[in-house]
C-alpha positions in Angstrom: -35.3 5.1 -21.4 -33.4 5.7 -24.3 -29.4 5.4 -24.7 -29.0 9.0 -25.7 -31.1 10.0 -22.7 -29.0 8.0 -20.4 -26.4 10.2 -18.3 -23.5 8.8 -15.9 -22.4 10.8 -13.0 -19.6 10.1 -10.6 -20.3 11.7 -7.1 -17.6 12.7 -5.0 -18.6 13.7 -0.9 -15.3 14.5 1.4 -15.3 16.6 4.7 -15.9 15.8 8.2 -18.0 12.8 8.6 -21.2 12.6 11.0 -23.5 10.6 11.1 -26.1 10.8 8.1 -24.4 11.4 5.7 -24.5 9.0 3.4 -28.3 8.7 4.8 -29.3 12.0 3.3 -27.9 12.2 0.2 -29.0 8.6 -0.9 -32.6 10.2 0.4 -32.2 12.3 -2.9 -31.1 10.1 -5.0 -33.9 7.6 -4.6 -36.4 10.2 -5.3 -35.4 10.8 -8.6 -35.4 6.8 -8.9 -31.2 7.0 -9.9 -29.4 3.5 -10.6 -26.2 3.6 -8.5 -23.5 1.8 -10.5 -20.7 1.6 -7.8 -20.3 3.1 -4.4 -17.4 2.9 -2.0 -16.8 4.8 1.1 -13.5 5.2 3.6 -12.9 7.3 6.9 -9.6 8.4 8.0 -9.4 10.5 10.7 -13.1 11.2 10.7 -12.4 12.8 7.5 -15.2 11.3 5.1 -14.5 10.3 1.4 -17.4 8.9 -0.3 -17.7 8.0 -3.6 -21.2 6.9 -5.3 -21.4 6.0 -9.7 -25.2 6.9 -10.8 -27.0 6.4 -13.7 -30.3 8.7 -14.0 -31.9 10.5 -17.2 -30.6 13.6 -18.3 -34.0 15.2 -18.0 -33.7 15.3 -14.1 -29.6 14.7 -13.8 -29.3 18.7 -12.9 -32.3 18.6 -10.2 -30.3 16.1 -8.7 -27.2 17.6 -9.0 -28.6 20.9 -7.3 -30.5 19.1 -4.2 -27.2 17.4 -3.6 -25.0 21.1 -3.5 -27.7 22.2 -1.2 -27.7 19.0 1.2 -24.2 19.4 1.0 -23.7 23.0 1.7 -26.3 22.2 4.5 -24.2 19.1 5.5 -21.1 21.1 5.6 -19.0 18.3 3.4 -17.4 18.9 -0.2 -19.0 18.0 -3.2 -18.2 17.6 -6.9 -19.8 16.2 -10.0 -17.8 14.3 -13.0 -19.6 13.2 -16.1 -18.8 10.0 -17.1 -19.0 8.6 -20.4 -20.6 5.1 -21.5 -17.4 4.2 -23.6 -15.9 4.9 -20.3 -18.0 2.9 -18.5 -18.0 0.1 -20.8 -14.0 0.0 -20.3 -14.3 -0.3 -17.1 -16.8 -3.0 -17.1 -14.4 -4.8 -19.3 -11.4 -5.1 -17.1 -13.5 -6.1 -14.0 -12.5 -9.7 -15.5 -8.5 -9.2 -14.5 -7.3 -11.0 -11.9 -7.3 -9.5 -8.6 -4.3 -9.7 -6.3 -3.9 -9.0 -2.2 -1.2 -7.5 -1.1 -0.3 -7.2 2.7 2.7 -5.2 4.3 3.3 -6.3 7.7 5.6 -5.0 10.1 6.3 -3.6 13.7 5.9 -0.6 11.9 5.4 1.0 8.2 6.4 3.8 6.7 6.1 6.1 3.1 9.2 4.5 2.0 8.1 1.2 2.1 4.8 1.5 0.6 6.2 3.8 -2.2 8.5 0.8 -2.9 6.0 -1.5 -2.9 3.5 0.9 -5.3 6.5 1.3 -7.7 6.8 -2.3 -8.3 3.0 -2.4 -8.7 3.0 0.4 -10.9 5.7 -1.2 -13.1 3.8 -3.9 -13.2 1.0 -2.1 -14.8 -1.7 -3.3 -12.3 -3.9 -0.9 -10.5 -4.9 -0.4 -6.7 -8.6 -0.6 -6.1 -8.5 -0.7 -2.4 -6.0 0.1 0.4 -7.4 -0.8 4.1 -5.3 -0.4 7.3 -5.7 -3.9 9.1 -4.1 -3.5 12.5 -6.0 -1.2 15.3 -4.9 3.2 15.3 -2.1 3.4 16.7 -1.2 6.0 19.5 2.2 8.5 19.1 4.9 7.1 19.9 3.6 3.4 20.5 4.8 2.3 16.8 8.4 2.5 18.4 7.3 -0.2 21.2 9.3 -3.6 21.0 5.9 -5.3 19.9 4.2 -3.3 18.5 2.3 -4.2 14.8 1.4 -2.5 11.9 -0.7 -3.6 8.5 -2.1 -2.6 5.8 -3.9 -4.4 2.9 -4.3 -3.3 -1.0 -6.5 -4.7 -3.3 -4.6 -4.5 -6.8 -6.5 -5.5 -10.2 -4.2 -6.5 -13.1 -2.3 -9.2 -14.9 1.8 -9.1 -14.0 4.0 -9.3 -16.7 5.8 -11.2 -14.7 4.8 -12.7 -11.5 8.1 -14.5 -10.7 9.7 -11.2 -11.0 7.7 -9.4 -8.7 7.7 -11.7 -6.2 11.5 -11.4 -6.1 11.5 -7.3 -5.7 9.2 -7.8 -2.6 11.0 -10.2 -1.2 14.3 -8.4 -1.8 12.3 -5.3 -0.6 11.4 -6.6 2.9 14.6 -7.6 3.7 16.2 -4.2 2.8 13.5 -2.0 4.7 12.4 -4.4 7.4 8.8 -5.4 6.7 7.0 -8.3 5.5 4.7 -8.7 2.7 2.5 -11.3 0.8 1.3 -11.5 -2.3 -1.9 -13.6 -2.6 -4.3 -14.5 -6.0 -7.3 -13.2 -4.2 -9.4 -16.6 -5.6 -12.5 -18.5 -3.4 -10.0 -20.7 -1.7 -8.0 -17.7 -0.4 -11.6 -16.4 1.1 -12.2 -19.6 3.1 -8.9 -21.7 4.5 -9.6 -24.2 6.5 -6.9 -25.8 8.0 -3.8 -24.4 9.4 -0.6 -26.6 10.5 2.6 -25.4 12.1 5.7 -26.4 12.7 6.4 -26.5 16.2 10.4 -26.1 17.0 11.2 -22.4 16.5 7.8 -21.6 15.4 5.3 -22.3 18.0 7.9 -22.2 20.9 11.2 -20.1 20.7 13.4 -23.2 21.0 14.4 -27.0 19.4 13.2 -28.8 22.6 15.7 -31.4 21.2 18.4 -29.2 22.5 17.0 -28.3 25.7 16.7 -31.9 26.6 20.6 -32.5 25.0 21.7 -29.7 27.5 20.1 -31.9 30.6 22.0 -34.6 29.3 25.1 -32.8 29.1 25.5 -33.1 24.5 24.3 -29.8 24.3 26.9 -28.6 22.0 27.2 -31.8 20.0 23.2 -31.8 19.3 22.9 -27.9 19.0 25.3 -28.1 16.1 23.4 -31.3 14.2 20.3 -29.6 14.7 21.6 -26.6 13.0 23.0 -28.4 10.3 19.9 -29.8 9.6 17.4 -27.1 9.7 20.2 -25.4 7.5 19.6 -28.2 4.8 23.4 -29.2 4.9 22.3 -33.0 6.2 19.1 -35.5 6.0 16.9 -34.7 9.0 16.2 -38.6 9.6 19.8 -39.5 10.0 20.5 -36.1 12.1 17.6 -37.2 14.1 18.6 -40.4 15.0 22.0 -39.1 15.4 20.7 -36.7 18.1 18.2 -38.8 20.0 20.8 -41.7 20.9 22.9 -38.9 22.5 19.7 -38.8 25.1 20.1 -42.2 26.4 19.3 -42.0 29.9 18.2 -38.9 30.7 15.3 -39.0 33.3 11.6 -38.8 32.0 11.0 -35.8 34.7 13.2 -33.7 32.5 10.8 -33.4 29.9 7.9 -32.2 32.4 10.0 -29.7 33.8 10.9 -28.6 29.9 7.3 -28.9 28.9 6.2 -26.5 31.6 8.9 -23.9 31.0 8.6 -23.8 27.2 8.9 -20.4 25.8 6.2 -19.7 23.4 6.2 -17.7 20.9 4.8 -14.3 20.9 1.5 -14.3 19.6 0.8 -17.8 19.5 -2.3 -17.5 22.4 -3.8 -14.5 20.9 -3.6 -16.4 17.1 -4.9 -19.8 18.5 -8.2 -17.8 20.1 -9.1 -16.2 16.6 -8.4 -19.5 14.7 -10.4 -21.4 16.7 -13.5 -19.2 16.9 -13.4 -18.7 13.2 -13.8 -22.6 13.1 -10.5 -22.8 11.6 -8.8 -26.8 11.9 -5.3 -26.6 13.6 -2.6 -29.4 13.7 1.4 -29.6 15.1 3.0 -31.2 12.5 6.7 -31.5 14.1 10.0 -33.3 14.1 9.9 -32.7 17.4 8.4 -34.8 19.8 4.7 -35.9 21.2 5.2 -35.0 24.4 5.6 -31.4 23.8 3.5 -31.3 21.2 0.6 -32.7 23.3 1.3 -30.4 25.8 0.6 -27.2 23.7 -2.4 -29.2 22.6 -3.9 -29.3 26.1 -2.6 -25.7 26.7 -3.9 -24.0 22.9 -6.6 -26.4 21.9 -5.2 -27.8 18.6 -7.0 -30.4 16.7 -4.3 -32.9 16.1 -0.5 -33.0 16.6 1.6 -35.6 15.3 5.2 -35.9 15.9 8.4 -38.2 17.0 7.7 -40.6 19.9 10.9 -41.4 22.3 11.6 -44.5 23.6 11.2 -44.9 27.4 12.0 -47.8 29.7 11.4 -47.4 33.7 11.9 -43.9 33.4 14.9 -43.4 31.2 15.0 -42.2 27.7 16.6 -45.5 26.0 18.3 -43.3 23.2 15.9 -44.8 20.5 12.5 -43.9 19.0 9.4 -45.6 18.2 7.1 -45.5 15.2 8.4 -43.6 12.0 10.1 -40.2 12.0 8.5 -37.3 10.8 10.4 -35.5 8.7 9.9 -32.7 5.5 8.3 -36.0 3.6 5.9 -37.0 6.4 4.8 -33.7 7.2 3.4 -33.0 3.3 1.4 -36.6 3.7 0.5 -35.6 6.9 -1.3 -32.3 5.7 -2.3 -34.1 2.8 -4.1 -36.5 4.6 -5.8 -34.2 7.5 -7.6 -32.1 4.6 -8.9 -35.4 3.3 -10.2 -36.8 6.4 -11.6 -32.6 7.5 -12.9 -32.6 3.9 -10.9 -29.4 2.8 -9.3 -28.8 -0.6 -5.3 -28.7 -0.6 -6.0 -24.9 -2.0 -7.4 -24.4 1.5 -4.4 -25.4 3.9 -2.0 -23.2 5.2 1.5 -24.2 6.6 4.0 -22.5 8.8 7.6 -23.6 9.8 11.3 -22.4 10.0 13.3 -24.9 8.7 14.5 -27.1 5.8 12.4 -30.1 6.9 9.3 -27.8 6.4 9.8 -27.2 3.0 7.7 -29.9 1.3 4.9 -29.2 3.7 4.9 -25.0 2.7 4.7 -26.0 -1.1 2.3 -28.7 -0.5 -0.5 -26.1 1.2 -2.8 -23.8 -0.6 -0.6 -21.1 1.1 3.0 -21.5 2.8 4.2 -19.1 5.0 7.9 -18.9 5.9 8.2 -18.0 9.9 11.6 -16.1 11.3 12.7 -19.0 8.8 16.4 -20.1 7.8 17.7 -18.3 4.6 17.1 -21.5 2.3 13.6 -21.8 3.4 13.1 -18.0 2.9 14.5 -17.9 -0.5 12.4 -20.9 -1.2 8.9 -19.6 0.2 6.3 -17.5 -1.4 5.4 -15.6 2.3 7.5 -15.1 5.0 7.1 -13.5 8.6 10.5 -12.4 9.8 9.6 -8.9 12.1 6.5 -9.7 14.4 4.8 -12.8 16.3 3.0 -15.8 15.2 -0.1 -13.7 15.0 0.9 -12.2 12.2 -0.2 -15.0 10.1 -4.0 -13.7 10.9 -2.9 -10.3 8.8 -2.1 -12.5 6.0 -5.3 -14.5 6.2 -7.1 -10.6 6.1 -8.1 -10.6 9.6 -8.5 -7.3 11.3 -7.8 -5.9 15.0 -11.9 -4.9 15.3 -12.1 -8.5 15.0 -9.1 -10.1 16.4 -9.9 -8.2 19.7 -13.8 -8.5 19.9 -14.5 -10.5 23.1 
């Protein structure tokens, strides 16, 4: 087939979509032996929008064009025909080399404004959207107004920022004005296959410093509350708040932390996360300043893969006010993931980590991706991702899980 001979057609299909469709028009097109190029299909609303790239010889292009407008017609679905020309399509070729970026808005519920926000800043950016996919389940009237419930949608963008620190800020500054979250991700091999996942524990996996809980059995809640803020605020070193706090403890009753561990409060969407992580073979680890104890117990109760954490002191059944082993603070945390990807054979690029506080910065910067969850301002301004609107399970949007799958049994 010669060059001059060779004609490029872009195919556009929209109507009501049945099944067959796509069957019966493809039907045509392999008769006349046509090369598809690209092809990309989307239903909203059982409202079909099919788009199919062909190359085929100018001798028989108008045959096909006519058996389509009658499979069409007979179809009952929109048709229309572009010629497209091979400088064109050599252009295009060219810039499938850009980077490609994902871009996820997250939030108990999303609206025009946001996402013409977010487009803008794309748009200034000069990168293009490819793809746009809606990653949470249809939602019924009225149910986006529920206390929990979630929307998300995805965009695939192609492009190079001008500047990537820049952007990053207008999202971020976007989702606090308008209430949603969003992450910006380099959509590379590693971000296709993560591996291992480690959380925080305190105000992340449960909805509480269980180092205040126990301070309040002991009667130095107030005094511990405010050191633990302190700390998670970054205005102290977490070792010498925690040793501060834990020799407040001395003597409270071992029982205490049974009764604490079976009354934890756990954060929304931690059970429903752990069940998708774990049957999509993803490692899972508590990495805590917090203590064993609880830290085992959501083990047991969530089936994570390793938890390590602080280890207190007791001697016939009293907390003694000291602890044993070394504390695990913001330092200890990064080894700690550091050393779990060596020994599960995962590359850094393939960790995740999620935490709240100042102590979980080093661990956030350290993984291949760091989310930021309900976290304190410093650690927000400091992250690249943040979840501050819906549950713990909204780290599966970010990893591009959808609800067809999330819910399959």
């Amino acid at each position: 087939m010669k060059k001059s001979e060779l004609e490029l057609i872009l195919i556009n299909i929209s109507g009501q979509d049945h099944p067959g469709v796509t069957s019966a028009l493809s039907e045509i097109l392999a008769r006349y032996d046509a090369g598809i190029l690209d092809i990309g299909q989307a239903d909203i609303h059982h409202t079909l929008s099919l788009g199919i790239l062909i190359k085929t010889d100018s001798s028989v292009s108008g045959n096909i064009m006519k058996e389509l407008l009658f499979k069409a017609c007979e179809l009952n679905v929109n048709i229309r025909f572009t010629p497209v020309s091979i400088r064109e399509y050599e252009e295009w070729v060219g810039r499938q080399g850009k980077n490609r970026w994902i871009i996820t808005l997250l939030g108990r519920r999303l609206t025009a404004r946001q996402i013409a926000n977010v487009t803008s800043v794309l748009a200034e950016q000069g990168m293009n959207i490819d793809a746009i996919q809606r990653l949470t389940g249809r939602m019924p009237l009225g149910e986006e107004e529920q206390p929990r419930s979630k929307s998300c949608v995805e965009m695939s963008v192609r492009g190079t920022p001008s500047d990537v620190h820049a952007m990053q800020e207008k999202f971020m500054k976007l989702s606090q004005e308008d209430e949603f979250d969003i992450s910006m991700q380099e959509d590379t091999l590693y971000r296709r296959c993560r591996r291992l996942i480690c959380f925080d524990m305190d105000s992340t996996l449960i909805e509480t410093e269980v180092i205040d809980e126990l301070a309040m059995r002991a009667g130095v809640g107030d005094k511990v509350k405010a050191i633990t803020e302190s700390a998670m605020r970054g205005e102290i070193d977490f070792c010498e708040s925690f040793r501060e706090r834990v020799a407040l403890l001395k003597g409270l009753d071992e029982s205490v932390m049974r009764d604490i561990a079976e009354h934890l409060p756990v954060t929304e969407g931690v059970g429903r996360m752990m069940q998708v992580l774990k049957r999509a073979g993803y490692k899972t680890a508590i990495l805590s300043g917090g203590f064993t104890y609880f830290g085992n117990y959501l083990k047991q109760k969530y089936g994570f893969d390793y938890v390590y954490a602080n280890e207190l002191e007791i001697v016939d059944g009293k907390l003694t006010g000291r602890y044993l082993g070394d504390i695990v603070d913001g330092r200890r945390k990064a080894e700690l993931l550091r050393l779990i990807a060596q020994v599960e054979n995962v590359n850094i690029a393939q960790t995740i980590a999620v935490g709240d506080g100042a102590n979980d910065l080093p661990m956030l910067s350290t993984a291949g991706l760091g989310i930021a969850f309900h976290a304190k301002p410093k650690v927000k301004a400091n992250a690249e991702q943040s979840i501050s609107t819906i549950g713990l399970d909204g780290v599966l949007y970010f990893l591009g899980f959808k609800d067809s799958f999330i819910t399959e049994s």
